[in-house]
C-alpha positions as CSV (number, residue, x, y, z in Angstrom):
1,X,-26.9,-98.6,1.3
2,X,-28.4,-102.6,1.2
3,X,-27.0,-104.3,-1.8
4,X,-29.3,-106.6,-3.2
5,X,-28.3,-110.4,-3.8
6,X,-27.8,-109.5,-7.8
7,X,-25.7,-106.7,-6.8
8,X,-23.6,-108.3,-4.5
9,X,-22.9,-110.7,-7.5
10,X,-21.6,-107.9,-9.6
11,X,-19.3,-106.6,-7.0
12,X,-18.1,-110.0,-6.0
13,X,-17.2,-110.5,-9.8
14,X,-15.5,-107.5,-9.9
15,X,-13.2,-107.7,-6.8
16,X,-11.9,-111.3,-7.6
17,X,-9.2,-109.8,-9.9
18,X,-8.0,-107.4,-6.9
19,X,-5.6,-107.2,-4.5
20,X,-5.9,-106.5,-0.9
21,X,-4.8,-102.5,-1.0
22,X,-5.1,-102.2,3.1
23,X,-3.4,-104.8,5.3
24,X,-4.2,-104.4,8.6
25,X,-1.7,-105.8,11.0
26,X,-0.8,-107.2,14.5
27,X,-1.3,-103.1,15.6
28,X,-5.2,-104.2,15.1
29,X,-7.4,-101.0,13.6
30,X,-5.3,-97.5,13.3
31,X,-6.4,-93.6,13.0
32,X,-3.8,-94.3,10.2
33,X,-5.8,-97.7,8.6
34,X,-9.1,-95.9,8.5
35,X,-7.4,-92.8,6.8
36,X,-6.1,-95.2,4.0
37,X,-9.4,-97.4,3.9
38,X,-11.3,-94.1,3.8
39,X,-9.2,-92.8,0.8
40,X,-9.6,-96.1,-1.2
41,X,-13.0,-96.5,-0.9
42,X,-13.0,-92.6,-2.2
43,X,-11.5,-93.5,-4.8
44,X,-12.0,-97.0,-5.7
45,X,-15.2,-97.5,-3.9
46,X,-15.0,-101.7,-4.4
47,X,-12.2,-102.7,-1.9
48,X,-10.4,-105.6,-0.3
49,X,-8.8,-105.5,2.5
50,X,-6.6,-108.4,4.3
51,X,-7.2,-108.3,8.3
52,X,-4.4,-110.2,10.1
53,X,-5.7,-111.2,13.3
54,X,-5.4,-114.9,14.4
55,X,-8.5,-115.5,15.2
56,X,-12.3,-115.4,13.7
57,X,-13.7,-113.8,16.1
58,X,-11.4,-111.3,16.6
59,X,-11.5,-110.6,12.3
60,X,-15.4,-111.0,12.2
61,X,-15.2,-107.9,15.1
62,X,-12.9,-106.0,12.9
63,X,-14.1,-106.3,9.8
64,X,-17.7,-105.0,11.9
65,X,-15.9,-101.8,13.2
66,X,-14.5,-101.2,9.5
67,X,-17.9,-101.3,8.0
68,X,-19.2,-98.9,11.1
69,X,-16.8,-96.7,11.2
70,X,-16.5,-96.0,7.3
71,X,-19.8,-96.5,6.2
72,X,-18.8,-99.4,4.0
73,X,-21.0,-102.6,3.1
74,X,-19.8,-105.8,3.7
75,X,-19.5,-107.6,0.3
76,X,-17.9,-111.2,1.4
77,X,-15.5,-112.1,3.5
78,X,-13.5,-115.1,2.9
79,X,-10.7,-116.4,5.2
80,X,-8.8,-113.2,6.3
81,X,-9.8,-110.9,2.9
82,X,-13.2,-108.7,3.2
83,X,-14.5,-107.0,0.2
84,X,-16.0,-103.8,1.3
85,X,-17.8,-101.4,-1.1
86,X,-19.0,-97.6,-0.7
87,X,-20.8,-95.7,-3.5
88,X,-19.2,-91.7,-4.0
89,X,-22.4,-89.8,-4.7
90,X,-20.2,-87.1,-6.1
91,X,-18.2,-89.1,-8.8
92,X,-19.3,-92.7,-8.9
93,X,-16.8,-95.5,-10.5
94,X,-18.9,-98.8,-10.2
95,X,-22.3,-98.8,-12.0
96,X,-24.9,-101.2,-9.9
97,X,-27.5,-101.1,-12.7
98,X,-30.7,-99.4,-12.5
99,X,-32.0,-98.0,-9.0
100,X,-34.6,-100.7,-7.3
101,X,-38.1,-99.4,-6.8
């Protein structure tokens, strides 16, 4: 899914309140991590998530193999917090307005 700017705006609004619900640690990128990001963006579709590596590169590369691997989009990353949203098509949460032609 590409997010346009306007969406990205919306979604950016409505993470700043949250808290980072997956942590990943100095054990880098788990079977176990993606399980639990997979279930939260199920559920919650809008989340953050706090990547504890040291250095940018080495976040910037994670945060890359989480939005590959779960089929996520990249909302903003700032420092070591990505926001990473996925719509459910069978019981969406987040409305994103009307579809863009």
């Amino acid at each position: 899914m590409n997010l346009t700017e306007p969406q990205r705006r919306l979604l950016r609004s409505l993470a700043h309140p949250r808290k980072p619900v997956v942590t990943i640690g100095r054990n880098g990128l788990t079977d176990a991590v993606l399980a639990e990001l997979e279930q939260a963006l199920d559920h919650h579709e809008l989340v953050k998530v706090k990547v504890n590596i040291g250095d940018r590169e080495g976040r910037n590369a994670t945060v890359t193999t989480l939005c590959d691997r779960t089929g996520a989009d990249l909302v903003q990353r700032v420092g070591f917090v990505a926001t990473l949203f996925r719509r459910n098509a069978e019981h969406p949460v987040i409305s994103l307005g009307p579809p863009v032609s």
